[in-house]
N, C-alpha and C positions, 0 to 999 in steps of 0.2 A: 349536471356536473358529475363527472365521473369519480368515484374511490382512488385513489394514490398510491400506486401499486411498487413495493421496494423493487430499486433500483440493485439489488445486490446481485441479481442471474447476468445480467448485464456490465458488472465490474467484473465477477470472477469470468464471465466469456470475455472478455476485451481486455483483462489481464493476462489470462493464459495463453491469448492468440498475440500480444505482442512480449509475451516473456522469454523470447530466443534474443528479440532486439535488444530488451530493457538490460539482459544479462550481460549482451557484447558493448553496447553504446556505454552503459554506465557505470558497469562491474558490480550490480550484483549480484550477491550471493543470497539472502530470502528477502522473501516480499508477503508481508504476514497482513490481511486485511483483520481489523477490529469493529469495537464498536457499532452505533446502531446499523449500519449497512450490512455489517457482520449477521449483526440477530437479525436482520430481516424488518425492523421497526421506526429504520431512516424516515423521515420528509422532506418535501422538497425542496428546501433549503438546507437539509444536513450535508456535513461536508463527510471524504471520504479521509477514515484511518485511517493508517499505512505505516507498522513497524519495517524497518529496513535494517539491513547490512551489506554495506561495500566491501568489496575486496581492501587490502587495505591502501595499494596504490591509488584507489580511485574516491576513498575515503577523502575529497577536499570540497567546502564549502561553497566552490565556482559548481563542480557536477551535482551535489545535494540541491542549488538550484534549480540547474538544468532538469535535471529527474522530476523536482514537483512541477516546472513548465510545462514539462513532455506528458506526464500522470492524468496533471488538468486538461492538457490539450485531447488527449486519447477520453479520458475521462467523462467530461462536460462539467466537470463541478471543480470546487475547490477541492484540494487534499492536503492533509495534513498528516509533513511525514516527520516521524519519532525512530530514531534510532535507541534500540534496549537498552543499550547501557547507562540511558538518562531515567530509566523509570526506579520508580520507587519497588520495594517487593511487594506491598502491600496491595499497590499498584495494577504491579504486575500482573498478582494475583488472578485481580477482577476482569484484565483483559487477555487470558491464558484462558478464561471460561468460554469465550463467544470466538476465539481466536481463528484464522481459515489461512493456512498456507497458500502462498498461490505458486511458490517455487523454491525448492534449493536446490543447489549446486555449487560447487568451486566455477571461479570466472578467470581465468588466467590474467595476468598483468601484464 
């Protein structure tokens, strides 16, 4: 039985190579991976992070769907995505420490 090797070289390459699509199909503007996939210390049942911000035309809970369909599909896992404005600062904090940009930009509307 082999050691269980983090999945995060593999979310930051499969994010980066679909982050021109992710920006046009669904408007966003960052795509912040967190937590244990972040530090490198996921298993294989952890799900993937994912702070977000939409442009704000694109800002509605039909596309906030779509996006986590599209994430897990690209992905192979569950992902659990948190828009900033719902986190606490304290929060915040702790997930500002292990935090990995995967993109910004303005996305036009």
């Amino acid at each position: 039985m082999s050691a269980y090797t983090s999945i995060k070289p593999f979310v930051l390459k499969t994010l980066t190579q679909h982050l021109s699509e992710i920006q046009a199909a669904y408007g966003i503007q960052t795509l912040t991976l967190f937590g244990s996939v972040a530090r490198g210390d996921d298993m294989p049942d952890s799900d993937i992070d994912l702070l977000y911000t939409f442009a704000s035309a694109y800002d509605t809970f039909d596309n906030y769907l779509a996006l986590a369909e599209y994430l897990e599909t690209i992905l192979g896992r569950k992902v659990d995505l948190i828009s900033p404005e719902y986190l606490k600062p304290r929060i915040r904090t702790r997930i500002e420490k292990d935090a990995i940009t995967c993109g910004e930009g303005s996305v036009s509307a």
